[in-house]
N, C-alpha and C positions, 0 to 999 in steps of 0.2 A: 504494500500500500504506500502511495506516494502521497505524503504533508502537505504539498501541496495541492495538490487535488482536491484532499480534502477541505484547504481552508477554503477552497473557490467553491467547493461546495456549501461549507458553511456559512460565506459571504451573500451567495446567490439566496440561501434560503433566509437569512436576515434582512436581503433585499428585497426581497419579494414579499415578505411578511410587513415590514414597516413603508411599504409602497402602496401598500389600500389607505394608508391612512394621511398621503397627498393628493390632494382632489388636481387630478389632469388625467386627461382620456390617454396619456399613455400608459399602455398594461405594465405591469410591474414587472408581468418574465422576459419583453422588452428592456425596460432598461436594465436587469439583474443582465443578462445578454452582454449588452452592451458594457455594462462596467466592470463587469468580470474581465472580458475580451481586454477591454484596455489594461485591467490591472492584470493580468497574463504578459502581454505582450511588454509593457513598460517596464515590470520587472522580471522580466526573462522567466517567469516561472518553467518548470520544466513539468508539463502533464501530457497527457495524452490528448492529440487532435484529431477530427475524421481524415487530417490528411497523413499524420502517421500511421494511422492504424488502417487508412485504405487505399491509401495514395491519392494522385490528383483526384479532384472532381472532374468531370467531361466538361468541355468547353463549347462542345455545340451538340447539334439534334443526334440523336440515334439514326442513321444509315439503314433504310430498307432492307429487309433478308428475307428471304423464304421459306419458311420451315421445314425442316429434316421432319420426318413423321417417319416412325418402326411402327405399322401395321399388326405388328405383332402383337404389340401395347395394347392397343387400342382398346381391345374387348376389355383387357383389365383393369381402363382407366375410366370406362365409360359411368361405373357408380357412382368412383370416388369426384368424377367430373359433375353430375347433375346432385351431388350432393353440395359441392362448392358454390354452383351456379344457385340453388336455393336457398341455401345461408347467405348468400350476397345479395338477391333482389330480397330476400326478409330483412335483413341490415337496411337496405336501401328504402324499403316501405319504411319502416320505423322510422327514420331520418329524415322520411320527408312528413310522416306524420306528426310528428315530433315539431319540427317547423311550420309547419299548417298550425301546429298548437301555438306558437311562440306568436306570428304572426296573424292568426288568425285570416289564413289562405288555404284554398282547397288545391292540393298538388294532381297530376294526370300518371293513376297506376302505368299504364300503358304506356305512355310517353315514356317516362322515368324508368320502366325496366328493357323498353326498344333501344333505347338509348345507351344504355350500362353492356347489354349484350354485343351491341356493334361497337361499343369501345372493347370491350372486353377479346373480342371474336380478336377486333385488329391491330388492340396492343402488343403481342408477341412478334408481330411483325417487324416493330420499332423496338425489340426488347423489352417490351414492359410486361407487369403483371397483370392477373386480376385485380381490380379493385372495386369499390361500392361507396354510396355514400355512408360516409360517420359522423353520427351523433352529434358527437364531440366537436370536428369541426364545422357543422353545418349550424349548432347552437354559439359559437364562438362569431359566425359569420352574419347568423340574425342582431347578436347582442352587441355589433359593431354595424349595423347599420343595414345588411343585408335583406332586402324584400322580396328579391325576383331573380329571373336565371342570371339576370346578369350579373348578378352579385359571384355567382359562382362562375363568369367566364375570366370576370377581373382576376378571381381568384388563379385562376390557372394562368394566366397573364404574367400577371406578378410571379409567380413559379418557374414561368420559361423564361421572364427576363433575369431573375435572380441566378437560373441555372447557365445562362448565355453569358450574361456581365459577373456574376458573383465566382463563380468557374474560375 
């Protein structure tokens, strides 16, 4: 266990704790974020980074590829497959029920699960995974302002340019 580590640990969580209690709409794991990072970097602390332990970030988009498919697979994955796909548009219901609650908006089942499948179908394409909407950050995205899809294309926006310039 590294001292330091822990102390940015225990800074971050003193920051975050005594930051509800300064009225500004910036979140508190924002600037614990932030003041950690600078207090890392100004005194050389030595911890663990995502680029030590995974190397660079990628710098631009994922490169079109085709997928290898083993036939042979297939029958054996086809369970564990539509068992995935159902925990994910159930995730995804929830989330937007969830939101429909927060907002007091009615979401489109159909839309929202057409949608998750033709991402889902064509993210491996680009290397990506499954994914669905969460909870978590779809409550995070109403209680900062979010009311409509667009609130969730910004989000992805901000995500590719962070990934494109932050990179």
């Amino acid at each position: 266990m590294k001292p330091a580590a822990v102390l940015i640990f225990l800074v971050t969580v003193v920051i975050i704790q005594l930051w509800s209690r300064v009225p500004t709409r910036v979140p508190g794991m924002l600037a614990a974020l932030i003041a950690t990072t600078a207090i890392v970097h100004g005194f050389g602390l030595d911890v663990e980074t995502i680029h030590s332990r995974f190397g660079d970030v990628p710098r631009s988009l994922p490169s079109f590829r085709m997928l290898e498919i083993d036939w042979g697979l297939v029958p054996k994955l086809v369970s564990p497959a539509i068992t995935i796909a159902l925990l994910a548009a159930i995730e995804s219901l929830l989330s937007a029920v969830v939101s429909d609650g927060l907002i007091g908006g009615r979401h489109r089942s159909n839309a929202e699960l057409l949608a998750q499948g033709i991402a889902n179908i064509a993210s491996p394409l680009l290397g990506g995974i499954p994914a669905t909407g969460a909870i978590a950050r779809t409550a995070t995205n109403v209680r900062n302002g979010g009311r409509s899809p667009v609130a969730g294309i910004v989000h992805a926006a901000t995500l590719l340019i962070i990934l494109l310039v932050g990179g």
